[in-house]
C-alpha positions, 0 to 999 in steps of 0.5 A: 645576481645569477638569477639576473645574469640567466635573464640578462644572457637569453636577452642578449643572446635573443637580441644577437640573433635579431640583428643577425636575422635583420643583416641577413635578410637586409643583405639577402633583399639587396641581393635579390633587388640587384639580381633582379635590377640585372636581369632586367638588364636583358632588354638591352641583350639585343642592342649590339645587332642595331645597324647595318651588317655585310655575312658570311653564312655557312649552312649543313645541307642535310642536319641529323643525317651524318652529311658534312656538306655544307653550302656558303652564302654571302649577304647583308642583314639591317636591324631596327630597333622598336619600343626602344630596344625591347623588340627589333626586326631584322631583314636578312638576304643572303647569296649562294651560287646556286641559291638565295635566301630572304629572310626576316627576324622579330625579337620581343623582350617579355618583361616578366619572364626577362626573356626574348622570343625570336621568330624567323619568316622565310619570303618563299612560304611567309609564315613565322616559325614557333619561337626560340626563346631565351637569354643573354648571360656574361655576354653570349645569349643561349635560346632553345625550343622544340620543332619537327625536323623531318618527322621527329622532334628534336631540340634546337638551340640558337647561340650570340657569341663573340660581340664587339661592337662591330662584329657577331658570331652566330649558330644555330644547332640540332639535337635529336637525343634530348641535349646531349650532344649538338650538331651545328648546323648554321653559322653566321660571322656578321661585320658591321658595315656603313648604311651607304655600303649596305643599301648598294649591297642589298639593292644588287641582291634583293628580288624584284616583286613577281607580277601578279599571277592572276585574280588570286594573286593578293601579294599587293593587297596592303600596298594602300597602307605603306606610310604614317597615319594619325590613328583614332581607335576605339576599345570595348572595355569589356567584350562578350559581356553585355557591356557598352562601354567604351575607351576612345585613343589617339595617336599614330601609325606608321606601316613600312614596306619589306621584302618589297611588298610581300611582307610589311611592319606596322608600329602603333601608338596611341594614348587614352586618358586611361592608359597607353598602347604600343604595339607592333603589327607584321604581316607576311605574305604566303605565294602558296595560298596567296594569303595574308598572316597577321601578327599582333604583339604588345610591348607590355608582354612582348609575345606574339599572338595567333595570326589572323590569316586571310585576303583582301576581295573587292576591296576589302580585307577579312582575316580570321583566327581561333583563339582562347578567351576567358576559358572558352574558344572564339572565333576572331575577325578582322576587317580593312574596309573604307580603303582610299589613297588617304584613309582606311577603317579596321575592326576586330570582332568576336564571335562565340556561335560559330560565325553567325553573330559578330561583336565589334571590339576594336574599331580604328580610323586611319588618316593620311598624316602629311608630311 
């Protein structure tokens, strides 16, 4: 019998921990399944901001200088919400009395990393700054990234507290030694007002388009575009490859107009028996070098690529960029032609020798869609 109860006992004492063992990791997987249920929550971060807002807006003059002047504004800002809720964009105009600002916010939501990246484009020279990127915990959103603000780097964070439904608060704030202290240097309080009181607010305080200055004035190049459209494109499965083979798709495209005109947003969707594309194309207009920046993002990873930068000639468009493909460095165009008052052909093409030879790999018709 002692020989069986030194069986019986290690057995038992194995089977004990087995089932511990199961327990525990039964209960760790539903910890990390509701964890990551929660974090995919974060695609909803953005949801308060949809509607109409009148602000006030406090701005330091002089950030990281010592100064404690500050400037006040007051504005409206009107928020849409894009791929239901995973991105938004945002127009903003504000009022000093001796100055104005214009503005414009992208938020996209990257499914893999549960974060957004925020972008922000001033109207006087349209180019999107790099991204703060970030997220929503127990109600406040932290976002942070890294910029040059006068000849050093420095940290920047962006801070949404205080949300209700009809109400935000909003600062944006420096740090020159690394995150250790923070000097707030932006503060926004945002009132949720009705659509009919925001557009008798933004129309008093929104610029008039500045006429043309000359020939080299392309301010009104996508003018064409503003408007739905049935979209027919067509794909090269695999580009500089040798390979022929391409994906046709179907669907719709709808660009409107901001900053009226000198900047516009466009949303794609189109479907193939292989799959579906979404995506969300912004397009800025710089009064410096009168050219055009065009951004490109898909919702199914939510960042912004490299803009192709460029203006229309004689009625056709060409916008260029430099970007990593498969290892190597390409060169990347894109092309408006064919332009009517009811129809418009794009292609993008890739080229690895330095511009001489063009492969198309993207090639879209539009099509007025009647109302």
């Amino acid at each position: 019998m002692q020989g069986v109860k030194r069986a019986i006992f290690p057995a038992t004492l194995i089977l004990s921990l087995l089932i511990f063992q199961l327990a525990f990791t039964t209960h760790a997987n539903a910890a990390s399944e509701q964890a990551n249920t929660q974090r995919h929550d974060g695609q909803h971060g953005f949801d308060f901001e949809i509607g109409t807002w009148k602000i006030h807006l406090k701005r330091l003059l002089n950030p990281l200088t010592g100064s404690t002047t500050w400037t006040e504004f007051d504005g409206t800002t009107v928020t849409r919400k894009l791929w239901d809720g995973r991105a938004n964009i945002e127009q903003f105009e504000t009022t000093s009395s001796t100055s104005h600002i214009e503005g414009m916010t992208l938020r996209l939501y990257n499914p893999v990393a549960h974060q957004w990246s925020i972008y922000w484009a001033n109207a006087k020279d349209g180019t999107l700054g790099i991204p703060t990127i970030g997220e929503f915990k127990n109600g406040k959103g932290e976002f942070y990234d890294r910029e040059e603000i006068n000849d050093r780097m420095i940290l920047l964070r962006f801070i949404w507290s205080q949300i209700t439904p009809n109400s935000a608060h909003f600062e944006q704030a420096f740090s020159d030694d690394g995150g250790k202290t923070w000097e707030v240097n932006w503060i926004t309080d945002q009132t949720r007002i009705s659509e009919e009181e925001f557009k008798e607010a933004a129309e008093a305080s929104t610029p008039k388009l500045e006429p043309p200055t000359g020939p080299s004035d392309h301010q009104h190049d996508f003018d064409f575009e503003i408007g739905s459209w049935k979209t027919h494109l067509k794909r090269l499965s695999h580009p500089l490859s040798g390979s022929n083979e391409w994906v046709d798709y179907d669907g719709t495209s709808v660009v409107n107009k901001w900053w009226n005109g000198r900047a516009n947003f466009g949303e794609l969707s189109v479907d193939s028996p292989s799959g579906h594309i979404e995506g969300i194309s912004l397009r800025l207009y710089n009064p410096q070098s009168h050219q055009w920046r065009l951004y490109w993002a898909n919702s199914k990873g939510g960042i912004l690529q490299v803009p192709t930068i460029g203006q229309f000639d004689n009625a056709r468009g060409e916008f260029f960029d430099q970007e990593d493909f498969n290892g190597r460095s390409i060169f990347v165009r894109f092309v408006f032609s064919d332009v009517t008052s009811n129809s418009f052909r794009t292609e993008q093409a890739f080229s690895t020798d330095g511009g001489k030879t063009w492969e198309p790999n993207w090639v879209g018709t539009f099509t007025c869609a009647k109302e």
